[in-house]
Each structure stands twice: as structure tokens, then as C-alpha cells.
matplotlib code that plots the C-alpha trace (Angstrom):
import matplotlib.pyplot as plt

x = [10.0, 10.8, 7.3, 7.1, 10.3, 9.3, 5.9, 7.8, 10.3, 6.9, 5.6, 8.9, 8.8, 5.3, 4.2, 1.6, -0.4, 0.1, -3.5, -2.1, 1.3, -0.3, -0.7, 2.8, 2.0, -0.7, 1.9, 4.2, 1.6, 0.6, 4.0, 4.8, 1.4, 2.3, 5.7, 4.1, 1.8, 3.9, 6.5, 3.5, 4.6, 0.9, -2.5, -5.2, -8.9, -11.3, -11.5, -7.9, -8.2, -11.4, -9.3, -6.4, -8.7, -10.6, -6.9, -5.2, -8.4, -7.7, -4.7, -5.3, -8.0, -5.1, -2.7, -5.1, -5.6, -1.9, -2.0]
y = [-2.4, -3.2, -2.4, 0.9, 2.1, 0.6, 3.1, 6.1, 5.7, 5.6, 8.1, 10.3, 9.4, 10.9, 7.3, 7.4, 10.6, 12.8, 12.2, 8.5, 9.9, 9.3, 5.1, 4.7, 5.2, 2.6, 0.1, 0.9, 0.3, -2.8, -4.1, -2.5, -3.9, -7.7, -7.7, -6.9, -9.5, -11.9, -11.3, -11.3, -7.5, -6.0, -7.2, -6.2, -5.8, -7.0, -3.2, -2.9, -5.6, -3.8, -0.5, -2.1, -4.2, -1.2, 0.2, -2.9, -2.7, 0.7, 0.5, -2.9, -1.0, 2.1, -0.5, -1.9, 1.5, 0.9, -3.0]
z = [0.2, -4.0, -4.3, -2.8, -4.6, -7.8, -7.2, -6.0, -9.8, -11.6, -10.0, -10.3, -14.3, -14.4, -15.1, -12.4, -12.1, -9.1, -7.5, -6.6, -5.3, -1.7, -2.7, -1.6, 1.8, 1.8, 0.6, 3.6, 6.1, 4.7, 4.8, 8.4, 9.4, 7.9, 9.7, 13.1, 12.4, 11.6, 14.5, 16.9, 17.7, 17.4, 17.7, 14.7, 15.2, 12.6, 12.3, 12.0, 9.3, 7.4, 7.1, 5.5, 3.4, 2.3, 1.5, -0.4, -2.6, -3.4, -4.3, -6.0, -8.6, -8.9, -10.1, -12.2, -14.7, -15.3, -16.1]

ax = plt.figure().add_subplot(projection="3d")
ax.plot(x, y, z, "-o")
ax.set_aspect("equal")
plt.show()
């Protein structure tokens, strides 16, 4: 949750241009998606797990232009 708030006040201090604005999203549903698998709540596919991975690289190389 820090994470995605620390994002959104970059992004509000134009600190993170506007094209990534939509990253913030990808770090909810990872969190959302690591709580239900760590309560057992929801079951991922290895497909489920390829889109996410696909996602957290993304947003891995975005936070890397600002490292």
C-alpha cells in the first residue's frame, strides 16, 4: 500500500510522467494478488503467474528510468 501512495505523490509532483500514471494499478494487483495467495483465498494459473510477471517487469524497468 506505501508503495502505491508513494507512486501516486510522484506522480501528483510531476515526478513521474503521465504515460506511467496507469503503473499504480499494476502495483495494487500485485499486492491484492500476494494477499490472496498468501491467505489461500484464490488459486493462480501459471498463466495467472506469466501476466503478473510480464507486469512486475514492467513496472520494474519504469522504476528503473527514475533510479
Amino acid at each position: 500500500m506505501i508503495v502505491r501512495i508513494l507512486f501516486e505523490e510522484l506522480y501528483k509532483k510531476n515526478l513521474i510522467k503521465s504515460e506511467y500514471s496507469n503503473s499504480k494499478q499494476i502495483i495494487q494487483n500485485a499486492i491484492n494478488s500476494k494477499a490472496k495467495a498468501e491467505y489461500r483465498a484464490a488459486y493462480f494459473s501459471r498463466a495467472d503467474f506469466e501476466m503478473l510477471q510480464r507486469k512486475a517487469e514492467k513496472f520494474i524497468q519504469i522504476a528503473q528510468l527514475y533510479l
